[in-house]
SETOR-439345 format. One line per 8 residues: number of its first residue (from 1); for each residue x, y, z of C-alpha. Coordinates in nm, 3 decimals, decimal comma. Example, Ala and Ser with C-alpha at 12.3 -4.5 7.8 and 13.67 -1.06 7.14 Angstrom:
SETOR-439345
1 = 1,230:-0,450:0,780; 1,367:-0,106:0,714
//
This chain:
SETOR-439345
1 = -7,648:-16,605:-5,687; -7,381:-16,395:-5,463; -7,626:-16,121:-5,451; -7,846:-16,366:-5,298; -7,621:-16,503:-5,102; -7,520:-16,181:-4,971; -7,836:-16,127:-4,876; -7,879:-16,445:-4,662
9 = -7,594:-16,406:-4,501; -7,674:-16,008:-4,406; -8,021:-16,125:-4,300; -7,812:-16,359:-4,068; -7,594:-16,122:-3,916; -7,916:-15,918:-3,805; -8,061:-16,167:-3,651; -7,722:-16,289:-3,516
17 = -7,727:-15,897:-3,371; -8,076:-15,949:-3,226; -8,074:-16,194:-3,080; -7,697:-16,087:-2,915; -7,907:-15,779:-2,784; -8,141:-15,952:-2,642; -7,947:-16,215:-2,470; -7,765:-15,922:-2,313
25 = -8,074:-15,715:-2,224; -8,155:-16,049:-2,059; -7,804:-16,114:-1,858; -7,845:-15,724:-1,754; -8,208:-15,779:-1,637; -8,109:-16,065:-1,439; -7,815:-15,942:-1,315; -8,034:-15,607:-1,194
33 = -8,299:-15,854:-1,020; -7,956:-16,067:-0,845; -7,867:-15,690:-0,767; -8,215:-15,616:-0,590; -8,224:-15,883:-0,456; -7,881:-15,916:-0,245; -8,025:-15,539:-0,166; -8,342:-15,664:-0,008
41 = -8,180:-15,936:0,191; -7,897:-15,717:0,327; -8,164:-15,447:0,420; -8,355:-15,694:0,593; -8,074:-15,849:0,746; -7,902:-15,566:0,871; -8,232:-15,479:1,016; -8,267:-15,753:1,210
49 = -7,884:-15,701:1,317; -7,990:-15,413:1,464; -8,321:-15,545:1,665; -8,058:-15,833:1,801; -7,840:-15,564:1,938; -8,105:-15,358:2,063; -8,241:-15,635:2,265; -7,907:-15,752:2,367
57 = -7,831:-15,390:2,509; -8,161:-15,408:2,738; -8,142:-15,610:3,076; -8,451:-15,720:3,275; -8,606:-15,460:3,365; -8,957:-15,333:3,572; -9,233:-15,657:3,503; -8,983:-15,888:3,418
65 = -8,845:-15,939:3,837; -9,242:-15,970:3,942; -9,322:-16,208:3,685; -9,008:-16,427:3,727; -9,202:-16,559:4,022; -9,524:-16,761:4,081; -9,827:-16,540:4,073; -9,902:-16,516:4,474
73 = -10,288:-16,473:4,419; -10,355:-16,512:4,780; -10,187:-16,155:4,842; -10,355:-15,925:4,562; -10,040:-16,039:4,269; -9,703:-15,955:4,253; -9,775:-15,621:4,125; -9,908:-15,477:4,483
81 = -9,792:-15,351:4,797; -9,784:-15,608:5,079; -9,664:-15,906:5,178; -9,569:-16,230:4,918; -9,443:-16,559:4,860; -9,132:-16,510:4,630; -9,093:-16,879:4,443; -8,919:-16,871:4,088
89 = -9,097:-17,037:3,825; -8,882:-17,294:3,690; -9,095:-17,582:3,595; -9,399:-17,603:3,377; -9,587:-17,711:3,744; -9,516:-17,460:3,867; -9,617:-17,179:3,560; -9,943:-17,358:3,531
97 = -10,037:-17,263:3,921; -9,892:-16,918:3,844; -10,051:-16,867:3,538; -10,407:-17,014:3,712; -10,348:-16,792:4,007; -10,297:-16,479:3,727; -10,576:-16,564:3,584; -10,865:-16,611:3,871
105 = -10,698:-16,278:4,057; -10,538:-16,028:3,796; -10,597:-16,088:3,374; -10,682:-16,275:3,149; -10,377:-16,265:2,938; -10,318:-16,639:2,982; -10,108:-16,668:2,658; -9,911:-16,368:2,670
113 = -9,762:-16,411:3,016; -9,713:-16,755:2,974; -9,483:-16,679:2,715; -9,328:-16,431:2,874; -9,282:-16,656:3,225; -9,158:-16,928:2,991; -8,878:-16,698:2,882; -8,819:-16,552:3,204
121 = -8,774:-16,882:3,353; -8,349:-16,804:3,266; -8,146:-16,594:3,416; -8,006:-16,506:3,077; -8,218:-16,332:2,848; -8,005:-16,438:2,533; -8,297:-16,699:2,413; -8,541:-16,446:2,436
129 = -8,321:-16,205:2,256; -8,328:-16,452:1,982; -8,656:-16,543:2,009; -8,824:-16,186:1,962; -8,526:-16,080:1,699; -8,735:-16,372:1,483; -9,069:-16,305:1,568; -9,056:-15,897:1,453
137 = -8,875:-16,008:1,130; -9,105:-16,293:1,077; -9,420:-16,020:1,175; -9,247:-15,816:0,870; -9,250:-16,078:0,637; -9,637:-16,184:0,731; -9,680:-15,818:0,643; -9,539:-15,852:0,290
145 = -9,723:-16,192:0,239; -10,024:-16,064:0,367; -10,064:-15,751:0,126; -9,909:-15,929:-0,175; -10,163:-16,202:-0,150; -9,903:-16,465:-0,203; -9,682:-16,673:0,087; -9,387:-16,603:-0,057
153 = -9,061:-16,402:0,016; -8,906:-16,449:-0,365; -8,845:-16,113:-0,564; -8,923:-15,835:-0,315; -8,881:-15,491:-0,422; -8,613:-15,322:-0,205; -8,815:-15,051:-0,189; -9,062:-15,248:0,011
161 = -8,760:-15,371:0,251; -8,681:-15,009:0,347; -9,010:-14,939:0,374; -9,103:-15,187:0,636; -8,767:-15,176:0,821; -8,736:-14,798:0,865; -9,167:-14,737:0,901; -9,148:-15,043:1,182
169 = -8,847:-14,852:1,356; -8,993:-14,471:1,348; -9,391:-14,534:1,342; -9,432:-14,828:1,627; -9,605:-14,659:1,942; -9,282:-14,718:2,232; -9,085:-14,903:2,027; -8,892:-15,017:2,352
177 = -9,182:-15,135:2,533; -9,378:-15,268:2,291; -9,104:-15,464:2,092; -8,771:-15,496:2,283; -8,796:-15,494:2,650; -8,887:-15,864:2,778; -9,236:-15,832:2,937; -9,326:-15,544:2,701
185 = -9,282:-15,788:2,379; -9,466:-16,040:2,558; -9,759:-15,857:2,600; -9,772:-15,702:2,266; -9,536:-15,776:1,998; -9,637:-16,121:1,999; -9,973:-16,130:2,074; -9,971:-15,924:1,716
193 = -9,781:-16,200:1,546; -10,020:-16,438:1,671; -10,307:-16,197:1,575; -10,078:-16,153:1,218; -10,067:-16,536:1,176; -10,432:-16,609:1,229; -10,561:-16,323:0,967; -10,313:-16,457:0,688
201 = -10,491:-16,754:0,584; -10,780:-16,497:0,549; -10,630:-16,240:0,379; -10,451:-16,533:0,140; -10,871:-16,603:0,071; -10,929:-16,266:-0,012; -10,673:-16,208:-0,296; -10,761:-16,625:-0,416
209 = -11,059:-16,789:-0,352; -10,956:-17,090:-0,388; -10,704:-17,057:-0,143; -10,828:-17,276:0,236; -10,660:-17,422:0,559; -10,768:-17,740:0,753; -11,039:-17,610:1,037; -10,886:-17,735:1,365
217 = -10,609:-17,500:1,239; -10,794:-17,226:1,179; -10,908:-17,311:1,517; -10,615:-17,334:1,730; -10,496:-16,994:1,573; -10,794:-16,851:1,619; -10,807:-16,927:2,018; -10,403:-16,811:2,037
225 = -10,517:-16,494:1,843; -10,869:-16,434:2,032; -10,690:-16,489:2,367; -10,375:-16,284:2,322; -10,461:-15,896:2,406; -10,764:-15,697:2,438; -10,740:-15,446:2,171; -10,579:-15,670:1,889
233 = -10,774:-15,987:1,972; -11,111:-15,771:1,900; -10,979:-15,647:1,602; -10,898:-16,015:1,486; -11,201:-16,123:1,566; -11,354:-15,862:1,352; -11,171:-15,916:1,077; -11,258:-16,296:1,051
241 = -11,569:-16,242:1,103; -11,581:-15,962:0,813; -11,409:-16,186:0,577; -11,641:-16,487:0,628; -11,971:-16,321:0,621; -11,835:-16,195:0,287; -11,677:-16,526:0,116; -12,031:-16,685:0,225
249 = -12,210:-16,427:0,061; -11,992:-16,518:-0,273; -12,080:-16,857:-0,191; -11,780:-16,994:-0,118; -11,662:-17,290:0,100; -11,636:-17,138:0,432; -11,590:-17,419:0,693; -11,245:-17,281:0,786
257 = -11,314:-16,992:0,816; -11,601:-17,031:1,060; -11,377:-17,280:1,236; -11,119:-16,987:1,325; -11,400:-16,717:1,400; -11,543:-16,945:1,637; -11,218:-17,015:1,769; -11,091:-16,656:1,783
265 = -11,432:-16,584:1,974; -11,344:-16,828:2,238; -11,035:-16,653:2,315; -11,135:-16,356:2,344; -11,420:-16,428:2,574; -11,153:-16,633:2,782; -10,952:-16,319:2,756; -11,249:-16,037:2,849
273 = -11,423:-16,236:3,096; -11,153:-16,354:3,336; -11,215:-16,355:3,718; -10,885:-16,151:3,705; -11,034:-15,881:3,502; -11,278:-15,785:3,826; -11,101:-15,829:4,071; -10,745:-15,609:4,018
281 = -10,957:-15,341:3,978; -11,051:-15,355:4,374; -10,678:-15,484:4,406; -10,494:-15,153:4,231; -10,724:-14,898:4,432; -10,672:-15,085:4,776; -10,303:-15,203:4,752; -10,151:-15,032:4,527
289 = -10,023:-14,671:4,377; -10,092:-14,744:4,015; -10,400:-14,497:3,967; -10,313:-14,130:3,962; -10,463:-13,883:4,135; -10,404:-13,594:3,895; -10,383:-13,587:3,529; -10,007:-13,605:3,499
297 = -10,000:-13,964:3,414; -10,090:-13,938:2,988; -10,246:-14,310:2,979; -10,426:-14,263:3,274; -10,700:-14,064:3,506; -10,776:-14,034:3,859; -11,080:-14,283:3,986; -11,352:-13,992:4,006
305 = -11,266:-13,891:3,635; -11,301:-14,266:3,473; -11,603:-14,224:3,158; -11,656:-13,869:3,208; -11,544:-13,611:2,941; -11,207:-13,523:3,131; -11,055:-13,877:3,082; -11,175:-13,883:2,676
313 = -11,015:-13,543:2,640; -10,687:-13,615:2,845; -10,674:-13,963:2,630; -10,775:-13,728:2,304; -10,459:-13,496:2,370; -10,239:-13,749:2,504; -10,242:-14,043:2,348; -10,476:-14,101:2,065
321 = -10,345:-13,840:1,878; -9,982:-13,932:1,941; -10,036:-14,245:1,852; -10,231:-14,123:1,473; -9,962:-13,914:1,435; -9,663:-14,130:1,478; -9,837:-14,378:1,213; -9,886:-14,089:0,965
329 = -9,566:-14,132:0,735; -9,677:-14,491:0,632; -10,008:-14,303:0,501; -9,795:-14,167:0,222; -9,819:-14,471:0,001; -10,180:-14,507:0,024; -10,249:-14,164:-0,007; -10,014:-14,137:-0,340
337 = -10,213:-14,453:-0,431; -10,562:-14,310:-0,424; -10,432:-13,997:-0,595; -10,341:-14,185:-0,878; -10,607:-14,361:-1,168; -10,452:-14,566:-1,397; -10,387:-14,848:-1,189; -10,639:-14,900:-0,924
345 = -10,890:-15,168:-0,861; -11,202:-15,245:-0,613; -11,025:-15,512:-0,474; -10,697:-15,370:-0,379; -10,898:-15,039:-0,236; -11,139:-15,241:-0,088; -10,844:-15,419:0,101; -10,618:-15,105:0,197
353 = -10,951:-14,947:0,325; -11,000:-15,246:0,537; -10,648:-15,205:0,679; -10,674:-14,905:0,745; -10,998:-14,905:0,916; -10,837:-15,167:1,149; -10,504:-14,944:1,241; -10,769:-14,641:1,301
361 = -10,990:-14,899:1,542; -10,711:-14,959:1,797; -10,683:-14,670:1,966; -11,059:-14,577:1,901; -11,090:-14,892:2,116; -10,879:-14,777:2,364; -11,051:-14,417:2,424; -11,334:-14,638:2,570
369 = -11,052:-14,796:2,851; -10,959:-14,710:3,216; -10,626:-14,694:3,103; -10,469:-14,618:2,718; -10,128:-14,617:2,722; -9,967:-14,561:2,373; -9,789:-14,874:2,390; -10,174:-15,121:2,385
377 = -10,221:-14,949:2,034; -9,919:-15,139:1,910; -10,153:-15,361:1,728; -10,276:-15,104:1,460; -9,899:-15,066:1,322; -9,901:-15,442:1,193; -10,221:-15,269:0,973; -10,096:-14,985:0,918
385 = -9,790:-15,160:0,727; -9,998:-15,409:0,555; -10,170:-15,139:0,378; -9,833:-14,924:0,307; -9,720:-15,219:0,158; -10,027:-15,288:-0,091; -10,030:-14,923:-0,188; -9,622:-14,886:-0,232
393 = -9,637:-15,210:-0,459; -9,946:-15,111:-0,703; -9,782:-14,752:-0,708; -9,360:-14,792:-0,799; -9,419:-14,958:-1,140; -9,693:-14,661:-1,222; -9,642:-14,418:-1,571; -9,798:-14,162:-1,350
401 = -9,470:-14,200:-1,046; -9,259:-14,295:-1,329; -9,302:-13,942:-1,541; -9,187:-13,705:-1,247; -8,881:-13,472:-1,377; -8,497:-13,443:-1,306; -8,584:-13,167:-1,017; -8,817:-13,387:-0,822
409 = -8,592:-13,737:-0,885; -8,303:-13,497:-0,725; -8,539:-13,364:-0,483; -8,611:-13,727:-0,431; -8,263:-13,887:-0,416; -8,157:-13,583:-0,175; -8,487:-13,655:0,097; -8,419:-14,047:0,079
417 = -8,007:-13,956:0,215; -8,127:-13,731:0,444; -8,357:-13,969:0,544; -8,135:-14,276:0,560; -7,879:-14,033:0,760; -8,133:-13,950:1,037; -8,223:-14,299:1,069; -7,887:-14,442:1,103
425 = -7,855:-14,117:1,401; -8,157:-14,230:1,538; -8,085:-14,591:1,616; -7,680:-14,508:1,682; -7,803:-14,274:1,941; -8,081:-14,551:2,095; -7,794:-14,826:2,106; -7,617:-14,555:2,315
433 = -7,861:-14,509:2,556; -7,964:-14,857:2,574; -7,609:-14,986:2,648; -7,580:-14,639:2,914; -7,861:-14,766:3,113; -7,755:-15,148:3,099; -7,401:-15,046:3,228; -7,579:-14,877:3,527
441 = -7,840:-15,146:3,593; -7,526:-15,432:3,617; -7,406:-15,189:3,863; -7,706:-15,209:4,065; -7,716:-15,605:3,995; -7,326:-15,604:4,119; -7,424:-15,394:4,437; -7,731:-15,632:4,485
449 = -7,535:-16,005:4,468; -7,237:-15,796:4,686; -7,491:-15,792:4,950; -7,642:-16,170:4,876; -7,786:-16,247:5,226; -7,747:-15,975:5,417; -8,024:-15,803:5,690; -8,095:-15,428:5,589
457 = -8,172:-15,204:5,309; -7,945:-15,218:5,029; -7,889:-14,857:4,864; -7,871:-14,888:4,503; -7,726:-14,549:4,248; -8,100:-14,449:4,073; -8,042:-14,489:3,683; -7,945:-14,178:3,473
465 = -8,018:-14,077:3,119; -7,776:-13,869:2,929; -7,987:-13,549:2,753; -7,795:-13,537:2,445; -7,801:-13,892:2,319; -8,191:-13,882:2,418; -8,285:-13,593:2,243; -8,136:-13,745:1,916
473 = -8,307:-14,094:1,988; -8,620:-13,933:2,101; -8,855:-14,232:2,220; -8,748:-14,510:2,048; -8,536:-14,597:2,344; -8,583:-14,559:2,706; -8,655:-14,190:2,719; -8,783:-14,019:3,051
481 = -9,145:-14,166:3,072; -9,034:-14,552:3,030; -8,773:-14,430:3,305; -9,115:-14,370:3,533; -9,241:-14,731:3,441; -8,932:-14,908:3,526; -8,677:-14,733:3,765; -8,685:-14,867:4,116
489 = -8,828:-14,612:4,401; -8,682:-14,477:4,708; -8,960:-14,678:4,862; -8,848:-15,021:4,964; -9,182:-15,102:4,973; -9,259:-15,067:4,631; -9,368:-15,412:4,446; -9,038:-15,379:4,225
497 = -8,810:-15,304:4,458; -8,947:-15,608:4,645; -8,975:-15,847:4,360; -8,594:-15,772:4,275; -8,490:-15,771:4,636; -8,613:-16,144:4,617; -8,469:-16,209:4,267; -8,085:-16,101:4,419
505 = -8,149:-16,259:4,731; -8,117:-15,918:4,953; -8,372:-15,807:5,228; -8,475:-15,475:5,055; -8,302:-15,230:4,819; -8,407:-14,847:4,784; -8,207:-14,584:4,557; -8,078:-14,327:4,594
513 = -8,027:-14,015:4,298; -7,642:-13,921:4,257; -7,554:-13,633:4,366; -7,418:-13,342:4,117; -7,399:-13,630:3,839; -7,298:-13,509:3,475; -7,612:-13,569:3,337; -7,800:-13,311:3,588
521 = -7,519:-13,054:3,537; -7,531:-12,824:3,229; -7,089:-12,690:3,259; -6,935:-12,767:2,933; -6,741:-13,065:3,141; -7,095:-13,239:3,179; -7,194:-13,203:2,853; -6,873:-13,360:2,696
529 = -6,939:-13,657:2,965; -7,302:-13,689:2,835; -7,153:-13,721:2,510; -6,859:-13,946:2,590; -7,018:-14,209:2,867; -7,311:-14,377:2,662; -7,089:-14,418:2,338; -6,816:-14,604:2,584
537 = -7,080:-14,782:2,768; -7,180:-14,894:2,420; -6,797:-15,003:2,381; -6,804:-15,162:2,672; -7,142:-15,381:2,577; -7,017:-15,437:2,241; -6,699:-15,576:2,394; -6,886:-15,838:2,627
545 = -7,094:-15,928:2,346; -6,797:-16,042:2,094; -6,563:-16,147:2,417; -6,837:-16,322:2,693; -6,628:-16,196:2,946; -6,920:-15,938:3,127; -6,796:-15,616:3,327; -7,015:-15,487:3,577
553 = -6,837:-15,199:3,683; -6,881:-14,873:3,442
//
């Protein structure tokens, strides 16, 4: 009887023990997923720190002063040379006649620049700040939803988070003009996220098929998406139209999804076919200086040159293949996923292929365009990502990525700090120059509202860029070409020199470059001041930020 009870009570214990393992195999594992995920959310919300403070260190620049004021139709746009009628738009009367007169005499882009009026319509631009800090993290998370086939943000791999944050940062085409700068967002950040929001209900199909939305839905997101921007409204429109042709063919209900094709369709026929299409392309060769007449200009070509091999192979060198090759590093996950066997699937390559297909199609599209600056491929990124992020997800759990030795997990750990450390250089140095050329442009605002009234040309100091911060940010700030696309001229006749003449209330402004300024100069003294000015500019914008109290004078 003791041996027996012995027994029992042994047989106890080990289960006792078992059961005590597993309990704390279980607290570990949960405390590991509370671990990844605090990781995830402070990676995505230091991100979006960052994209706040980037926007915050960028005034209103170029676009934004010409469309701050009611489209004057009657005298070829704000964008021209010539006389106009400056009138602010402040009241939704008076954006409906500008955005009527845009569209009858310049583009079609009714939605995008009536966004971007709306948010012009301050003087501040700390709303929009806001407002386009939430739109490229919500464009992120429509990313992750869309390639995880599920509309929901719970238990995301950190690896993903780093992924999308840093491959948003380094591989978007002009970061700065496509994403940050006021009119630039407008025009192409959210025109994406419209274009993102209208494909997810499709892509949500494609991974369930049971999954639908209401059709005047489908519709209204369809016409928003269709009618947003020539290259990534066609692509939309594509892609809906791909994905219902197939669920009909599997003989699904489809009434949705024909409801937002159709829709999308609209749009973009709105969009293509607008008066204002035709007609600024008399306007820009009579009145004003926007076509080249040499090849210097990357994204575009002199008249005689337009469809003739010249202009493919200047678009070929210039910006196509910049544009492939900035997107490259988020091919890495799908081409590690394609390498590897044991946990592939029709579906999921059918999907990446598709995605991929799409990013490739933007600037394809574009080679066939009078004009192909990088920035109109921005749409292809949001594709790009959506595929990285399928591919990194099927691939970090696989035995095959799993197996790799100590040498390559060192090799590993020692690229992902070296990594990490460039990136955190990177956007250190873009702040830097950022916050640089805001301190100079309130200078030119001070100098502007100092002469409030007056008769005569107002001389403004042209803005500088210091060499060594922009060699280490490269172009994910405002590097030497955006300087071309938004400095004023020494022309007071120029259409943004006017425009912002109007918007400070001066006659006419012209600049001027500084003479024997640090930045030009190459004496050890200069280069410690190209080092020094930016990082206490940044101080200086950093301080206004926490304190309100603004100082114009650098």
């Amino acid at each position: 009887m003791n041996y027996m009870m012995k027994r029992y009570a042994k047989k106890l214990t080990e289960k006792a023990a078992v059961k005590a393992r597993e309990y704390m195999v279980c607290k570990s594992a949960g405390r590991l997923r509370g671990r990844k995920v605090s990781k995830t959310a402070l990676i995505f919300a230091g991100f979006g720190g960052v994209i706040y403070l980037a926007n915050r260190m960028i005034p209103k620049i170029a676009d934004d002063y010409p469309f701050s004021f009611v489209w004057d139709g009657d005298h070829h746009g704000n964008l021209a040379f010539g006389r106009h009628r400056y009138r602010r738009v402040r009241t939704l009367k008076d954006l409906a006649r500008s955005q009527w007169s845009h569209y009858m005499t310049w583009s079609g882009r009714t939605v995008a620049e009536t966004l971007n009026q709306l948010v012009l319509m301050k003087d501040d631009k700390i709303f929009y700040d806001r407002v386009n800090t939430a739109a490229i993290m919500s464009q992120l998370a429509i990313c992750l939803c869309a390639a995880r086939g599920r509309i929901s943000l719970k238990k995301i791999p950190a690896s993903l988070a780093r992924m999308l944050t840093a491959g948003f940062w380094f591989c978007t085409p002009n970061l700065t003009v496509t994403s940050l700068w006021t009119t630039g967002a407008a025009n192409y950040s959210w025109p994406s996220l419209m274009q993102s929001l209208f494909l997810l209900p499709y892509s949500m199909r494609y991974h369930d098929k049971d999954f639908s939305l209401p059709a005047p839905a489908a519709a209204l997101t369809g016409l928003l998406a269709g009618w947003s921007n020539e290259g990534g409204g066609g692509i939309a429109l594509a892609l809906s139209g791909a994905a219902f042709l197939r669920s009909r063919k599997r003989g699904e209900k489809t009434k949705w999804m024909l409801s937002g094709f159709l829709g999308a369709a609209v749009g973009y026929a709105l969009l293509m076919l607008a008066p204002g299409n035709f007609s600024r392309v008399r306007i820009e060769q009579e009145f004003s200086d926007i076509l080249p007449s040499d090849f210097s200009d990357p994204s575009m070509v002199p008249q005689e040159y337009l469809y003739k091999p010249a202009m493919f192979l200047h678009y070929l060198k210039h910006s196509f293949s910049s544009v492939i090759l900035r997107e490259l590093p988020l091919d890495i996950p799908v081409l590690l996923y394609f390498i590897q066997k044991d946990r592939r699937s029709k579906e999921c390559d059918t999907f990446i292929l598709v995605m991929e297909a799409a990013a490739f199609s933007v600037p394809a599209m574009l080679m066939l365009s009078p004009q192909f600056p990088k920035r109109a491929a921005y749409p292809g990124i949001i594709y790009k990502m959506t595929a990285a992020v399928k591919a990194l997800e099927e691939i970090r759990t696989s035995p095959r990525i799993l197996r790799l030795g100590s040498k390559w997990r060192r090799a590993l750990v020692s690229g992902r700090v070296i990594a990490y450390s460039g990136l955190l250089l990177n956007i250190g140095a873009t702040l830097f120059v950022d916050a640089d050329v805001y301190v100079q442009t309130q200078e030119q605002i001070r100098r502007l509202k100092e002469n409030h009234g007056k008769e005569g040309i107002v001389q403004i100091p042209d803005i500088m860029l210091s060499p060594f911060w922009c060699r280490l940010a490269g172009d994910r700030t405002i590097d030497e070409y955006i300087k071309r696309i938004i400095r004023y001229e020494e022309h007071e006749e120029d259409p943004y020199n006017k425009a912002s003449a109007a918007y400070y209330g001066v006659e006419a402004l012209q600049v001027y470059v500084p003479e024997n300024h640090p930045y030009q100069r190459k004496d050890p003294a200069a280069i410690k001041e190209q080092i020094r000015q930016p990082v206490h500019s940044f101080l200086i914008r950093l301080k206004e930020l926490v304190t309100g109290i603004i100082r114009h004078k650098r």
